[in-house]
C-alpha positions, 0 to 999 in steps of 0.5 A, spaced: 255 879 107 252 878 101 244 879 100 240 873 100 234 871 095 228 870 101 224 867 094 228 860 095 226 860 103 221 854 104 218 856 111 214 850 114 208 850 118 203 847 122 199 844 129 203 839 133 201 832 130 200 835 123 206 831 120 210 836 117 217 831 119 213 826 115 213 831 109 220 833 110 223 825 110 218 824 104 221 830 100 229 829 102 228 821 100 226 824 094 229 831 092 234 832 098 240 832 094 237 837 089 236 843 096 237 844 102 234 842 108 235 846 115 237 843 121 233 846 126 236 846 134 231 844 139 233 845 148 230 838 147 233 830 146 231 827 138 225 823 137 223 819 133 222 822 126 225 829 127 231 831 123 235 837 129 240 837 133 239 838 141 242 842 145 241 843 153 238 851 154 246 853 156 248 851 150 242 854 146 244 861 151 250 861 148 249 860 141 244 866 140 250 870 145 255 869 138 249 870 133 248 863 131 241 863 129 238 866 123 231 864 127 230 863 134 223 862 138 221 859 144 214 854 145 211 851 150 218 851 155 223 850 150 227 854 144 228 853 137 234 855 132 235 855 126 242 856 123 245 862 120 248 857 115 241 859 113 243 866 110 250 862 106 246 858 103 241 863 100 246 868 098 249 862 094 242 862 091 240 855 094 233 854 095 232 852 103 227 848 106 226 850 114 221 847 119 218 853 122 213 856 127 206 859 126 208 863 132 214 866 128 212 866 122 210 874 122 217 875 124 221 871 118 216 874 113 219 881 116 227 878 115 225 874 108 220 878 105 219 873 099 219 867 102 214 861 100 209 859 106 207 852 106 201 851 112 201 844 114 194 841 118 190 835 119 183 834 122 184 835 130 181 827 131 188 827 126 192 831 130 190 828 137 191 820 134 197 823 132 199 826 138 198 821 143 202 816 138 208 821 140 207 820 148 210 827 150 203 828 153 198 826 158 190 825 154 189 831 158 194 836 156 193 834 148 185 836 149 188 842 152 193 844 147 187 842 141 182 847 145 187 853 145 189 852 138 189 859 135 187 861 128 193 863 123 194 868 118 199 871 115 199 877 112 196 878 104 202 879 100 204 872 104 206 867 099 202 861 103 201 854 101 195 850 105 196 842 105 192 838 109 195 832 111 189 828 114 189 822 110 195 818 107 202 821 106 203 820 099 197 825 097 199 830 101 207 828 100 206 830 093 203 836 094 209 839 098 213 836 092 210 840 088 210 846 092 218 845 092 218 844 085 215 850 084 220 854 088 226 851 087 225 850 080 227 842 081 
């Protein structure tokens, strides 16, 4: 396989409810034809706003038999991929842009050592607002998942971008174009 070019990775952070599928649809409205983003394959039907592809869990098990994700992760009970097609794009000089996970982030920055992070976020009245709209979870369960938020790092030589995405999404959605300018040269 041919090397792949980590610096035309675009890896996408952030909490729940921080709006980073908003941010996605805003910059692939706008720029989609111009790179490529990735689909993610998620053991959970589609919602509103996402852009993945389900799968049921044995599915999943059987796609990571064959070696079809170039990521994989599992949170709160379900299992995400990225596809290998990720690597064929790169190799062909593509800049890609995945929806990822802060707690996968070491891992990716270990396989795509030059990789741009972009760490979306939104104040936690933001985010609980945002994740009651969403109806996945009881009041209780999102003050829960608000109280164990953990800090996030990366390491120094990390290349990250932090956008806050509390207010409108046409201020934070011309920074993450600007981010993706820079990256990809569009």
């Amino acid at each position: 396989m041919t090397a792949v070019d980590s610096t035309k990775l675009i890896y996408v952070m952030g909490p729940s409810g921080a709006g980073k599928d908003s941010l996605l649809g805003f910059a692939r409205e706008r720029i989609g034809a111009q790179m490529m983003f990735a689909h993610r394959y998620i053991t959970r039907a589609v919602a509103d706003g996402e852009n993945h592809i389900a799968l049921s869990h044995d599915e999943f098990t059987s796609r990571l038999s064959y070696g079809l994700f170039a990521m994989h992760w599992t949170s709160l009970g379900l299992r995400y991929g990225i596809g290998i097609e990720l690597d064929a794009w790169l190799a062909r000089g593509m800049t890609v842009v995945v929806n990822g996970s802060r707690q996968y982030a070491e891992l990716a920055l270990e396989r795509y050592p030059e990789a741009r992070f972009v760490h979306i976020d939104a104040t936690p009245s933001v985010l609980a607002a945002r994740l009651a709209r969403r109806g996945r979870e009881d009041a209780r369960q999102i003050e829960a998942r608000l109280a164990r938020r953990p800090a996030f790092e990366l390491p120094s030589h990390a290349h990250v971008v932090k956008i806050d995405n509390s207010g409108m999404l046409a201020d934070a959605g011309t920074q993450f174009l600007d981010v993706l300018a820079r990256a990809g040269g569009i």
